[in-house]
N, C-alpha and C positions, 0 to 999 in steps of 0.2 A: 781494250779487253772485251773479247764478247759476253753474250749474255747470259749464253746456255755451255754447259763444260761437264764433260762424261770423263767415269775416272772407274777402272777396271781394278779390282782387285782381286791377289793371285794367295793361298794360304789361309782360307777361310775357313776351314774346315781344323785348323789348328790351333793351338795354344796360343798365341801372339797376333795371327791372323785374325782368329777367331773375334776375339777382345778388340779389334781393330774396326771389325764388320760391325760388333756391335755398339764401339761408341759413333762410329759413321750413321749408322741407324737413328741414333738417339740424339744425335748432334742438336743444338739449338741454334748453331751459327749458321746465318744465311747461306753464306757463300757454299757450304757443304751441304744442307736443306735442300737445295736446287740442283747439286747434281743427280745426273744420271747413271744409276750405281749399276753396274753389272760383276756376279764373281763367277772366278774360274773354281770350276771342280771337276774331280775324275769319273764320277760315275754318275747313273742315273739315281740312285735312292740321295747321293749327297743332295741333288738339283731338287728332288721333290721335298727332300724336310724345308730345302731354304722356300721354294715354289708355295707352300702351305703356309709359309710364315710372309709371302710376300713381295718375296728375292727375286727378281728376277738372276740367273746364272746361265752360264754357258758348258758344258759338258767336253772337255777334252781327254779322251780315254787313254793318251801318251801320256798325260800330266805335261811335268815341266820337260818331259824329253821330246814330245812333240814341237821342236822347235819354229816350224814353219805355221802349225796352227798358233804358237803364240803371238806371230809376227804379226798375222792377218788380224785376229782379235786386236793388239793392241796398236794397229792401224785405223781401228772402228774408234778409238779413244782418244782424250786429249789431254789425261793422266792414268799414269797407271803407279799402284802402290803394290811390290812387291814382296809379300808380308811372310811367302812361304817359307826361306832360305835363304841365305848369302854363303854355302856351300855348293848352287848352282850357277857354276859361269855360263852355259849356253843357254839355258832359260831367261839370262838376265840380258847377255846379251842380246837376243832372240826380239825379246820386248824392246830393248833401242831401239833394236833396226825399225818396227813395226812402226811406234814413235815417229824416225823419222821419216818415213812413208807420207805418216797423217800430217806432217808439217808439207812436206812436198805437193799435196793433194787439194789442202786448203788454200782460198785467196784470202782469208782474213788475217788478222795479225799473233792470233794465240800462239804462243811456246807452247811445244809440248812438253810434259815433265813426268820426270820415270823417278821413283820415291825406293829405296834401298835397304830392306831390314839386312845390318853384317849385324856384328859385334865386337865387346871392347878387347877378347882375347887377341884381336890382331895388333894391338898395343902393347899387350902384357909381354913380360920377361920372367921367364922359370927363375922359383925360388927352391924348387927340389938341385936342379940340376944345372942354374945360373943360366939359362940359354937364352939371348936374347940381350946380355950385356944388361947396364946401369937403366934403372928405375926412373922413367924419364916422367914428369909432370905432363901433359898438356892437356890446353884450350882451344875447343872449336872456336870462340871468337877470335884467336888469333892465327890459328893457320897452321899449316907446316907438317898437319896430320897424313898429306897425300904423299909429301916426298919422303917421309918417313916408314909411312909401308910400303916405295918404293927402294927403298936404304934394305929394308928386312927383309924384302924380297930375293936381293941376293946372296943374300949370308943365308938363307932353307925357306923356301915355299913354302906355304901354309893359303890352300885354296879359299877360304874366305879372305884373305888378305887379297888375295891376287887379283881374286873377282871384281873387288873394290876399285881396284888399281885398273882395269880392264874396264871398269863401268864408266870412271872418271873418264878413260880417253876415248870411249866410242863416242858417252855425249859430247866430245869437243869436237870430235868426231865429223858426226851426224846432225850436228845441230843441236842437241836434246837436253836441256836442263836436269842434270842428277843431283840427289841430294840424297844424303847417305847415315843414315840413324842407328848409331853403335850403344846398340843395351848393355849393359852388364849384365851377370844371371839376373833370371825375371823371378817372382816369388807371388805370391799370389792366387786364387783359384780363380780361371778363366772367365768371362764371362759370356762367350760363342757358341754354339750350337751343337758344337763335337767334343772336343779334347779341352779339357778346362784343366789340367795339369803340367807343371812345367815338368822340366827333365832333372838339375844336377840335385836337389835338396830330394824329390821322391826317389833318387836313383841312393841318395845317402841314407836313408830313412830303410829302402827294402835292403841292402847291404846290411845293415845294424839289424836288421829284425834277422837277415839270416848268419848272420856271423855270433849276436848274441852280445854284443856290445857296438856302440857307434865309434866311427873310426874317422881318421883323417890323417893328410899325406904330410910328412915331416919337414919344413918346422913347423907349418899350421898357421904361420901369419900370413900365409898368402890372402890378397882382398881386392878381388876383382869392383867391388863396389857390390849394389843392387839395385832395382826398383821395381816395383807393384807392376803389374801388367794393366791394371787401369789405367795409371798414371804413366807409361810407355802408351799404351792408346789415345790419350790423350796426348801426348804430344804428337803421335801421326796426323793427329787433327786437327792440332796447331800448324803444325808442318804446312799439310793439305791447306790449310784457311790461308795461311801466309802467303806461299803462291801465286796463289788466284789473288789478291786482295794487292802484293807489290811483284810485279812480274818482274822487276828489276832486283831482287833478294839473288845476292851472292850464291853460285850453284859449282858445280863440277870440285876443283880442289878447294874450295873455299863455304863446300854445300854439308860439310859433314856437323851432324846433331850427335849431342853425348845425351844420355838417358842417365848416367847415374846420379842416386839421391841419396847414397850414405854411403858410409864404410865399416863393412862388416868382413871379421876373419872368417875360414873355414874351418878354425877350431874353435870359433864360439858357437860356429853354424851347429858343428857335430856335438860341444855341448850342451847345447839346449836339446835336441834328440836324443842325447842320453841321459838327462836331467828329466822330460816328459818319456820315454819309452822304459825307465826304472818306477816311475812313478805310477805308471799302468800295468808295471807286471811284465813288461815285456823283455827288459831288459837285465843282467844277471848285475848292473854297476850304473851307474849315474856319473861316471867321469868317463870322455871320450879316449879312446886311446893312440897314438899315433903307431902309421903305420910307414915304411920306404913306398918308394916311388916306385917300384919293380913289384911287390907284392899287391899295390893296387891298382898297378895297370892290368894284372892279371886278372882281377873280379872286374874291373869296370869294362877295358876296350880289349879286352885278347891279346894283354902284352904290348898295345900301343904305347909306350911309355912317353911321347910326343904329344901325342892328341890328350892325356890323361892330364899330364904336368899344366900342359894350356889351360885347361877346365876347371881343377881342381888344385891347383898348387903352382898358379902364376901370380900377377900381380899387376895393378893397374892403377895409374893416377888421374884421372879426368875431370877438369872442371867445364862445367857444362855453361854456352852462353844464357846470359843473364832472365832471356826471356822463358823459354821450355824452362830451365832451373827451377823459375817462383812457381810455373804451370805443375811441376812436379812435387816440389816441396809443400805447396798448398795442401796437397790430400796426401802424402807419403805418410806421415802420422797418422791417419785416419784409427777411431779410438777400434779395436775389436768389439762385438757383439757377444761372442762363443766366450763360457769358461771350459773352456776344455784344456784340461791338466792341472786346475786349480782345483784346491779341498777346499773346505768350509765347515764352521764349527758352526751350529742353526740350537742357541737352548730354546728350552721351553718350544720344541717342536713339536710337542702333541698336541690335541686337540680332543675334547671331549662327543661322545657321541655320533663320532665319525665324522662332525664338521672342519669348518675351515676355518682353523684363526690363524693370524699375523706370523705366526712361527711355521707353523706346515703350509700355510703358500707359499713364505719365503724358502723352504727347505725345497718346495715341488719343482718353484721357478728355478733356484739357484741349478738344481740338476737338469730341468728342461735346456738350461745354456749350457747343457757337459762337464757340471761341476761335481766333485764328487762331496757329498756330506752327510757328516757325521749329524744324526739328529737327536738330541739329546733330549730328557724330559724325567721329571724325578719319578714317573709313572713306566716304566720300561714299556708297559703292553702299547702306550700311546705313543712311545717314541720309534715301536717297532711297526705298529699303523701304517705310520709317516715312511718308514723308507718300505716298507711294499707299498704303499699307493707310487714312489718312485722307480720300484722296482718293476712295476705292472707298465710303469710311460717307456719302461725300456729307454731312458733317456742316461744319467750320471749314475756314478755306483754310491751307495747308500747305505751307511750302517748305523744300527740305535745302538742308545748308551744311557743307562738310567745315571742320573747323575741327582746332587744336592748342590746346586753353583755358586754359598756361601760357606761351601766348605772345601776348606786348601787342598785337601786328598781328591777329593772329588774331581776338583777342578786337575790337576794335576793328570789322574787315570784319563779323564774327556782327553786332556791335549795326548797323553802319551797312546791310546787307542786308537786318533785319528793318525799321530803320525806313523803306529803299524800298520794300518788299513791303508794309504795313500801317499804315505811318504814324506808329506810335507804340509804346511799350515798356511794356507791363505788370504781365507776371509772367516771373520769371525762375528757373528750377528746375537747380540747379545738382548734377546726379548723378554728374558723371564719378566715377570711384576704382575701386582696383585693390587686389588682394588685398596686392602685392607681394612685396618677400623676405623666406626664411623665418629662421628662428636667432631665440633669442634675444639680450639687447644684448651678451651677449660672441660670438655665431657671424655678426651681419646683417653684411654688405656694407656699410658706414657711405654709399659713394658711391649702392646703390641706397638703401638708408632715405633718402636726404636727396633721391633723384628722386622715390621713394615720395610723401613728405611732398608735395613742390611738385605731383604728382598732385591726391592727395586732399586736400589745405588750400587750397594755394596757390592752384591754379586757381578754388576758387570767391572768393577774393578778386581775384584778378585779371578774372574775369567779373563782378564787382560793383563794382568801380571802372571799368567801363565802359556798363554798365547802369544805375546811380543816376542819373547828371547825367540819365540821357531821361526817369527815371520822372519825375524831380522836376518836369519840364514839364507831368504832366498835372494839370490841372482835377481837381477836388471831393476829400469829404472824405479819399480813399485816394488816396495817388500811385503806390504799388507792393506787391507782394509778392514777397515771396523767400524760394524751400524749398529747405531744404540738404539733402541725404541724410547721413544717420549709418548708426549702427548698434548694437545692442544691445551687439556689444565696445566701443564708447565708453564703454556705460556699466555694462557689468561686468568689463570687463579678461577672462585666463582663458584668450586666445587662446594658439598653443603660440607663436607669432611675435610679436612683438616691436613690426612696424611699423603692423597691423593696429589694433586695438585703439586704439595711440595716437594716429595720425591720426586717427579717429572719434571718438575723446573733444577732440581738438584742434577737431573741424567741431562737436561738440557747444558748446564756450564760444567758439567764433567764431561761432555762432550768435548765442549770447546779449551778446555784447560790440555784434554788427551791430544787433541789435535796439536796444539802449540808444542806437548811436549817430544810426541813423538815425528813430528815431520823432520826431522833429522836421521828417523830410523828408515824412513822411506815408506811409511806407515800412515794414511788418511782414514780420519775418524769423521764419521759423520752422523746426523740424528733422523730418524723420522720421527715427526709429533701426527700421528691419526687423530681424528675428530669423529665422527659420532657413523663408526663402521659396526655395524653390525653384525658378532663375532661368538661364538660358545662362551668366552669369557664377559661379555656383558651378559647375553639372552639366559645362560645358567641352566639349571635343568628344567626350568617352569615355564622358558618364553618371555617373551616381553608384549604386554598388552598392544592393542593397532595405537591407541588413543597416543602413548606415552612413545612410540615408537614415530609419529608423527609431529610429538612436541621434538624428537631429535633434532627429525628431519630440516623442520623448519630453523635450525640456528644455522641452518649453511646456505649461502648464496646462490647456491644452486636449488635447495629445497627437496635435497636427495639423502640417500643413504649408501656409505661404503660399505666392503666388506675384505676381507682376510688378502683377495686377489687384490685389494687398490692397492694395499699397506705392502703385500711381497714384490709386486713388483717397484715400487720404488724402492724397498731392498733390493733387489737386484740389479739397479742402475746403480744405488750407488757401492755398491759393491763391484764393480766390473770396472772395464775400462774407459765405457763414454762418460764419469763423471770422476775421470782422472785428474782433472785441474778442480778437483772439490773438496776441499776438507774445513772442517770446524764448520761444516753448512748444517741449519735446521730446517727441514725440510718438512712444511704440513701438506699434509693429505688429510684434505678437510673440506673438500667443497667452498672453499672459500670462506669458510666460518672464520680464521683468524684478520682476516680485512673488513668485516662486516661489523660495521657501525648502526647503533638505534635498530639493532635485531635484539629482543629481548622475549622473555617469555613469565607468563606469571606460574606461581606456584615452583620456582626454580628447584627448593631445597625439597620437592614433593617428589621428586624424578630422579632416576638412574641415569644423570644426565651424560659421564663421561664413560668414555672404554679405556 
């Protein structure tokens, strides 16, 4: 194998190509690090955005139909990845030929290899209109995929099938090692330079926003498969690495890669579009509605009812060999970031004198990730604060609700206003609590400890025996989250008071008791304990002296102080999806304070030590 190995690629500028350029770019793998990348594009402006980013490209004003400049170019190469189309047979053949040119020209030993984006529809068999016969399985590791689209070939052409069929015998041809990567739909936002959109799911999406419900083609269990466009970039990479790295890897009828990484219908597709596009307003129903094969060839291809059926209402089995599979499966679950289409119930989201505590960061952040929430606060003016400072980020939509969260009515009106305003109930962060009375249990007021208590415990059960029965109505594999607030004196006692401490350690095991009960419901419960954040609810209207504000400091390992934004956003983690394998977790945000051993301070019972 030589040393040095240039690898052309065509499709750059698009959705799959795009994503392709850019994991090649970012690659960490030697073997791809060392090439010499050149991409094809049709204009001058495409060549200068890739030129300022670095790219070296080549400019062919024909595109793929300039078949004689793509020969020459891909006679300058000693791979090329054809990432545009597998609707183009004379651009692909075009690049063979060029291929084998550069085989003919070199005295060294390198294969030349030509890299094939088709797809799985050359597989699939109509479940509108049965075309295509019986639902067959297959596995690229075991073969039979090439005599197979050439079986479908003569029962109706279908030009990416053909291509495929075409590409296999030129490389046998001409010498040329092909290998041939059948996506299922891609899903995903791009990550290329141009077009970061795929086609069938925005094409279902602008459909439903203009028809006024989402739609799909009858019976709806058609399931081509899917997979992420990273994870399809990723295995061109792999592809690409493998190559170079065993020049002896099986090619031509025996070269084809499956990309699929689940099984997903196109009536759960259209569900979920109208389950989020009801829930924004946009939509008139929240159930997708099916349509014939004839009525939605009409909207989608101009009465192609062929090309439409393939796309949208075929069917496909693929199991993909062992290695690309783990390559794909590894990040296919990758957790989302984004709440967007998720509600949230945020109590105790006000905040006094226009600062920041633990409930209005959480409510800020929760909508900065497109969440929408309801902010609740027994102060209506403070909880209407909180959704204009969300209403001003222009980020989730955001409605106040004065509420009392230890009373059933109260609790009730919260959940029933959030689900007029948004439709649905999904995360529910349950902050209210109060420092309460001081003494300890021979000086506390037994009548305030015991309002104390129904504050800070009670209330978040009484908001979660309101909030569950909605979660439990939604769809897939999460039906809710729910973050308790604690606190560090939950879980090291310490405080000079009495009531403090113990209701926090009481929110910490009814944390854990809700987690056990409801993970059946598809429901994770989880806690933050804050340590010594600095918040309207410690500082009060008076401030807090430097002197006593520096004894905090010092109980944390770091020798620092939080504030409102530490506490919300670890609400917002565990509230989302990256901290989907988490429940019954208690979580401090504490600077280190609850691992910190022989840190002590005198005068303890003199100091506003906890928040």
């Amino acid at each position: 194998m030589g040393s040095h190995r240039s690898l052309l690629l065509t499709g750059a500028t698009g959705f799959v190509g795009g994503s392709v350029l850019h994991a090649f770019l970012g690659s960490q793998v030697e073997a791809i690090k060392s090439l010499r990348l050149t991409v094809l594009v049709r204009n001058n402006h495409q060549a200068q955005v890739l030129s300022d980013k670095g790219i070296a490209s080549t400019v062919l004003e024909g595109g793929l139909d300039d078949t004689e400049g793509l020969s020459k170019l891909a006679s300058e190469h000693d791979i090329v990845v054809h990432g545009a189309t597998g609707f183009h047979k004379p651009s692909a053949l075009a690049l063979i030929q060029g291929l084998s040119k550069r085989k003919q020209e070199r005295a060294d030993d390198i294969s030349p290899v030509y890299i094939h984006l088709s797809g799985t529809t050359n597989l699939s068999v109509g479940d509108a209109s049965g075309r295509g016969g019986k639902l067959q399985t297959f596995s690229d590791k075991k073969g039979g995929i090439y005599e197979y689209e050439v079986e479908r070939e003569k029962e109706l052409s279908y030009t990416q099938r053909s291509t495929d069929v075409e590409v296999v015998r030129a490389g046998e041809r001409l010498g040329v090692k092909t290998f041939t990567i059948m996506p299922p739909p891609v899903i995903g936002r791009g990550t290329g330079f141009f077009k970061t959109r795929s086609q069938q799911i925005p094409m279902l999406i602008n459909n439903a926003l203009q028809q006024g419900q989402a739609e799909y083609i009858e019976p709806g269990t058609s399931a081509l498969g899917y997979v992420h466009v990273t994870d399809l970039a990723t295995l061109f990479e792999a592809v690409v690495n493998q190559v170079i790295l065993e020049p002896s890897l099986p090619s031509g009828k025996q070269g084809y890669f499956f990309a699929s990484a689940g099984h997903l219908e196109w009536r759960e597709i259209a569900g979920a579009i109208a389950k989020v596009g009801h829930r924004l307003g946009l939509l008139k129903n929240d159930q997708a509605v099916p349509v014939d094969l004839s009525t939605a060839a009409v909207k989608f291809w101009e009465g192609d009812e062929i090309h439409t059926e393939r796309l949208l209402a075929s069917s496909a089995l693929l199991i993909p060999r062992p290695f690309q599979y783990t390559l794909i499966m590894a990040s296919l679950l990758r957790p989302l970031r984004t709440l967007a289409g998720r509600a949230a119930i945020v109590t105790g989201a006000g905040a006094k004198g226009g600062g920041i505590g633990n409930g209005r960061a959480a409510a800020i952040l929760l909508a900065e990730a497109g969440c929408s929430v309801t902010c609740v606060d027994l102060e209506l003016d403070l909880a209407k604060e909180t959704a204009d400072m969300i209403a001003r980020e222009g980020h989730g939509k955001a409605v106040a609700v004065a509420g009392d969260v230890t009373s059933a009515k109260d609790c009730q009106n919260i959940v029933a206003k959030t689900i007029a305003s948004f439709g649905s109930l999904d995360i529910l962060v349950n902050n209210v609590g109060i420092m309460g009375p001081k003494g300890d249990s021979t000086e506390v007021d037994i009548a305030a400890f015991m309002k104390a208590m129904e504050i800070n415990v009670g209330s978040m059960v009484q908001m979660s025996k309101h909030c569950i029965p909605q979660m439990v109505k939604n769809e897939g594999q999460w039906a809710g989250s729910i973050v308790n607030m604690g606190s560090v004196a939950g879980l090291r006692g310490g405080s000079p008071n009495v009531l403090y401490p113990t209701s926090k350690g009481a929110v910490v095991n009814l944390t854990r008791a809700m987690a056990a009960n409801h993970a059946a419901d598809r429901i994770r419960v989880n806690c933050v304990c804050p340590g010594m954040v600095y918040t309207p609810m410690v500082f009060g209207d008076t401030g807090m002296e430097e002197e006593e504000r520096n004894v905090r400091k010092a109980r944390s390992l770091l020798g620092t102080e939080g504030n409102g934004w530490d506490v919300g956003a670890a609400i917002r983690f565990l509230a989302g999806d990256e901290s989907r394998w988490m429940t019954g977790v208690i979580l401090p945000i504490d600077a280190g304070t609850t691992c910190a051993t022989g840190i002590g301070i005198k005068g303890l019972h003199k100091s506003k030590l906890y928040s």
